[in-house]
C-alpha positions as CSV (number, residue, x, y, z in Angstrom):
1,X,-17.2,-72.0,153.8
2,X,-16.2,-73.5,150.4
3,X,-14.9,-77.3,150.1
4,X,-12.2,-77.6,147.4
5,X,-12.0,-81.5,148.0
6,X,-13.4,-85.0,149.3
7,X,-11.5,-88.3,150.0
8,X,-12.3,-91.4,151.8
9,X,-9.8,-93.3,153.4
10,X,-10.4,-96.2,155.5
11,X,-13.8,-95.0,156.8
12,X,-13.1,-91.1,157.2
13,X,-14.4,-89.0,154.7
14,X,-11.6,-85.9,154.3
15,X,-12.2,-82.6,153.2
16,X,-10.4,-79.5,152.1
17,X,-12.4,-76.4,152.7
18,X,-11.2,-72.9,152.7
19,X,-13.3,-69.8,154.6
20,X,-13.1,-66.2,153.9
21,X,-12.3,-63.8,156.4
22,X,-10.9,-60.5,157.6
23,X,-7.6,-61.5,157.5
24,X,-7.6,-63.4,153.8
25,X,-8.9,-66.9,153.0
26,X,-8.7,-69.2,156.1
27,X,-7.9,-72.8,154.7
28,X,-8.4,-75.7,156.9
29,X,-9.4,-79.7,156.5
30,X,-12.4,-81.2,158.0
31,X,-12.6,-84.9,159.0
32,X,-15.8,-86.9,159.8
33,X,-17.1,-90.5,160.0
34,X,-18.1,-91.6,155.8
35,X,-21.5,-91.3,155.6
36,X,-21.8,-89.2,158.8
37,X,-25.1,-87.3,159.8
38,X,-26.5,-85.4,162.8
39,X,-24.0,-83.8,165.4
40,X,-21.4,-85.3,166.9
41,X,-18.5,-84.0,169.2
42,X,-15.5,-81.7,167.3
43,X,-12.2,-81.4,168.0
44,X,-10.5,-78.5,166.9
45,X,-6.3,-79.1,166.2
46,X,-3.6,-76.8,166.7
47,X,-0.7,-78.0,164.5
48,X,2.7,-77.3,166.0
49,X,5.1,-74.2,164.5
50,X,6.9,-74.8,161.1
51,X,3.9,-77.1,160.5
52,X,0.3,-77.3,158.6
53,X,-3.0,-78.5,158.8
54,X,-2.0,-82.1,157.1
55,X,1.2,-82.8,159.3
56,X,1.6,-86.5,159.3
57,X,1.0,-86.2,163.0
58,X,-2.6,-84.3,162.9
59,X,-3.5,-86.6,160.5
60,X,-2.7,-89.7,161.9
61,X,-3.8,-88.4,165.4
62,X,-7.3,-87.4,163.2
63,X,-8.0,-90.4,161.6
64,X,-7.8,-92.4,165.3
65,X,-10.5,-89.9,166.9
66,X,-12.8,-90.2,163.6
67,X,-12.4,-94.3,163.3
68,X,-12.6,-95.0,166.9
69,X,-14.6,-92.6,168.4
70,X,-17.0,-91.2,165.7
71,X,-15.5,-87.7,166.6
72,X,-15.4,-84.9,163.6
73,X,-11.6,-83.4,164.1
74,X,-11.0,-79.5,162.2
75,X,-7.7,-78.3,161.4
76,X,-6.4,-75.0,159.5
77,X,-2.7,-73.1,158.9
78,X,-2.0,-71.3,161.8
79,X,-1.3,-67.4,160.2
80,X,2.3,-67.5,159.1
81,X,2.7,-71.1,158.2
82,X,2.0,-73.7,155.4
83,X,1.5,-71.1,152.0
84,X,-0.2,-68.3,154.3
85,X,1.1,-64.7,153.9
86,X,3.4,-63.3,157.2
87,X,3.4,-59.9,157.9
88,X,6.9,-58.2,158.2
89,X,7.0,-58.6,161.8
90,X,6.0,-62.0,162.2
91,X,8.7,-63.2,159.4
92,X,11.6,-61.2,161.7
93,X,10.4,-62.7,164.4
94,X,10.3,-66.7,162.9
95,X,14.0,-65.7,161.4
96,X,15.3,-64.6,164.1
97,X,13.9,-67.9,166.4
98,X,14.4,-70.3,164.5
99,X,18.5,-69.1,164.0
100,X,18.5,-69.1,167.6
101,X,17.3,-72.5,167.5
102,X,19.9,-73.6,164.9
103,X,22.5,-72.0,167.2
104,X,21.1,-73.9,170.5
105,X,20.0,-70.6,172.2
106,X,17.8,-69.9,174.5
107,X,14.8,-69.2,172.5
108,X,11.7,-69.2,175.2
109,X,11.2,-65.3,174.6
110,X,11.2,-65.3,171.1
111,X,8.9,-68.3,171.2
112,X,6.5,-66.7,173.2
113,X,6.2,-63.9,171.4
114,X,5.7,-65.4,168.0
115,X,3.1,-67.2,169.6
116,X,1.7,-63.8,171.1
117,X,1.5,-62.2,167.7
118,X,0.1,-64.9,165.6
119,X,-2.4,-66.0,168.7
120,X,-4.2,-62.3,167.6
121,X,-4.8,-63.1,165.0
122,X,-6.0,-67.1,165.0
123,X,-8.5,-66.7,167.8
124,X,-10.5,-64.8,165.8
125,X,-10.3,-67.0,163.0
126,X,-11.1,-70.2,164.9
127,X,-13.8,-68.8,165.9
128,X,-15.0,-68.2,162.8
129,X,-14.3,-71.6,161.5
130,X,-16.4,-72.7,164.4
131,X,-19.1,-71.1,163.7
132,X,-19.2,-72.0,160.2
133,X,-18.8,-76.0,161.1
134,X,-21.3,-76.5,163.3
135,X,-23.8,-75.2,160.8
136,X,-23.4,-78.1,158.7
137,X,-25.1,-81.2,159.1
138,X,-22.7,-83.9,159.8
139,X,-20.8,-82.0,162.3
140,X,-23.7,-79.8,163.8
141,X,-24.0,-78.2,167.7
142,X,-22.4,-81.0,169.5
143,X,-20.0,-80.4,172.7
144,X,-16.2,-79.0,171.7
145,X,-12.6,-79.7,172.2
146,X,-9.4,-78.6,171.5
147,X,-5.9,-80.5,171.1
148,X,-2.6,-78.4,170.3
149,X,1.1,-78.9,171.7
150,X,3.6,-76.8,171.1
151,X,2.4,-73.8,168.9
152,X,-1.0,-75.3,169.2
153,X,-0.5,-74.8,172.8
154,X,0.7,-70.8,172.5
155,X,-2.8,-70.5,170.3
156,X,-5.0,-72.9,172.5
157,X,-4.5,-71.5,175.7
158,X,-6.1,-68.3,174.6
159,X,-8.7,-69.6,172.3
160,X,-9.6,-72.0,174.8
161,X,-10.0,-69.1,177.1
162,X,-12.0,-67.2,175.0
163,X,-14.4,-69.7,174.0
164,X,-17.2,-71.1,175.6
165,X,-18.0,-73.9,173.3
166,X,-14.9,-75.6,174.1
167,X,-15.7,-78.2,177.0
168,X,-12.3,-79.4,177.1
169,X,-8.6,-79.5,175.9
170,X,-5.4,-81.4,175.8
171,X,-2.3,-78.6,175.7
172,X,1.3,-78.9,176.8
173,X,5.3,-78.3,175.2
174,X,5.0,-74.9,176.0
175,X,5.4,-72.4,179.0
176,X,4.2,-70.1,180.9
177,X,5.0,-66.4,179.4
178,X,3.7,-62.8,180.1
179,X,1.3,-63.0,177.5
180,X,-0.5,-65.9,178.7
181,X,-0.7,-66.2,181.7
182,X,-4.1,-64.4,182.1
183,X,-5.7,-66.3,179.6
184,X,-4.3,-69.9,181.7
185,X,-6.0,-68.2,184.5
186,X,-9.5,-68.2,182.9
187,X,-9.6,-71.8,182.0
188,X,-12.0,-73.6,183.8
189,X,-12.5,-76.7,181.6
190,X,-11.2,-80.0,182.8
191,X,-7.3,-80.0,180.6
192,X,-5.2,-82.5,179.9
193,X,-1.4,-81.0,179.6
194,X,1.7,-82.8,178.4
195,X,5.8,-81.7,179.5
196,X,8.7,-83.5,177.7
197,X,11.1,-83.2,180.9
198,X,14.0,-83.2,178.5
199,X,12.3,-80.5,176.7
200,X,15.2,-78.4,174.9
201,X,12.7,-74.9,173.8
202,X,10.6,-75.0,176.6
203,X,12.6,-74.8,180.3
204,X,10.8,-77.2,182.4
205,X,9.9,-74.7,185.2
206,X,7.7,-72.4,182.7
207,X,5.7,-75.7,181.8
208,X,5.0,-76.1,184.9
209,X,4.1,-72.8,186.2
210,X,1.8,-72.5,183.2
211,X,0.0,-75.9,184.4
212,X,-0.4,-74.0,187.9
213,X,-1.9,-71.1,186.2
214,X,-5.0,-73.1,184.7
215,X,-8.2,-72.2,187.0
216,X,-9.5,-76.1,186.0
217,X,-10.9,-78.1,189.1
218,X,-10.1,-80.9,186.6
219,X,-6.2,-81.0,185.4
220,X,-4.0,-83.3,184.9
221,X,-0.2,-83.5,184.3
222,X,1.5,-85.8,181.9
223,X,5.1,-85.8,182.2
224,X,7.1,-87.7,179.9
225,X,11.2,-88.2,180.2
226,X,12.6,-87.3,176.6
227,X,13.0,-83.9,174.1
228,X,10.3,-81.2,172.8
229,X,9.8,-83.6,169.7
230,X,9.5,-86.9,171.3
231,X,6.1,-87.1,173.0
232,X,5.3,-91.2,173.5
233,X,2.4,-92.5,170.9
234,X,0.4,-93.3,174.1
235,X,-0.8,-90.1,174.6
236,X,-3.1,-90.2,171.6
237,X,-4.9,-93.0,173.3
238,X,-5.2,-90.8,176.7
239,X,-6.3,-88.1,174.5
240,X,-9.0,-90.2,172.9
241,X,-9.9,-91.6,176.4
242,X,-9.8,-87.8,177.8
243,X,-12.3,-86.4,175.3
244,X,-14.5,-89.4,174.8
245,X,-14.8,-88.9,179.0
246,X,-15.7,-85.5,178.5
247,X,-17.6,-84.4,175.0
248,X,-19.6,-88.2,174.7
């Protein structure tokens, strides 16, 4: 892992790192306490599609789990997105969804096998990413969690799945498909999950099926009236409350 840059903002120390890998250079942003040492809990965050690792939204949501819970929070570019490279199939695919969009179509297939194809490939490199932070000192071998709505849902449920070091994750606006619905059936970690009833990309009914499928004796269901874009600012502090109940 090599870190490009460092920043300090109002008591969280930012940096910019970037970590080789199979599939090219993996670049991603680590935040932790200033002046942190020894381990802590880490929260790994899925950014949503047509997004990056420094969305206003991950950032905000980053800074309030560093300031107010001592958390260290890790975010990189999903494959495809920000200035990564696509492949040719994953560029047909993102056209072709996102002019179904445009044209208020049903896009729920095309969604979910975007998020089929790029989920390959970022497991993998979360896992990686992983590994590499808890080596270093002010993050360390602490308890892990994982936040992502949206396209951080279509990679998390997976991921989530397929790693043991995550203790817990908050997921939701996104449904249940083919392709994931024998990963939602391995999760056993308590989850928090989040459905915009309004929801105009993900049908209500797939949500919910997909909050069946999770093997968790501890779920939850948040369900909030309004459209796939308009998720209520209090969820960030039941998030907070969420992981601080489960990773402290």
């Amino acid at each position: 892992m090599r870190f490009t840059s460092q920043a300090s903002s109002d008591g969280v120390t930012e940096q910019l790192f970037t970590l080789p890998f199979a599939s090219g250079e993996i670049p991603g942003v680590l935040w932790t306490p200033d002046g942190a040492t020894g381990p802590r809990p880490l929260i790994l965050m899925g950014h949503g599609g047509g997004q990056h690792k420094k969305a206003p939204g991950v950032v905000h949501r980053a800074h309030r789990f560093v300031a107010e819970a001592g958390f260290a929070v890790a975010a990189i570019d999903a494959p495809a997105h920000n200035d990564r490279p696509k492949t040719a199939e994953q560029d047909r695919l993102i056209t072709e969804m996102r002019a179904g969009m445009q044209a208020r179509q049903d896009v729920s297939a095309l969604l979910a096998e975007v998020h089929a194809l790029i989920a390959a490939q970022s497991v993998p490199e979360w896992q990686a990413v992983l590994d590499a932070l808890t080596e270093l000192d002010h993050v360390g071998a602490g308890p892990v969690g994982y936040w992502g709505m949206s396209l951080g849902c279509g990679l998390g449920v997976p991921l989530v799945a397929a790693e043991p070091r995550i203790r817990a994750a908050v997921l939701g606006l996104n449904g249940e498909h083919q392709t994931s619905t024998e990963a939602a059936a391995q999760i056993t970690v308590p989850v928090e999950f989040l459905v915009q009833w309004d929801d105009e990309r993900v049908p209500r009914a797939a949500a919910l099926a997909l909050f069946d499928l999770f093997a968790s004796p501890e779920k939850t269901l948040h369900a909030n009236p309004g459209g796939h874009g308009e998720v209520p600012a209090f969820e960030t502090d039941s998030s907070l409350r969420f992981f601080t109940r489960h990773l402290s």
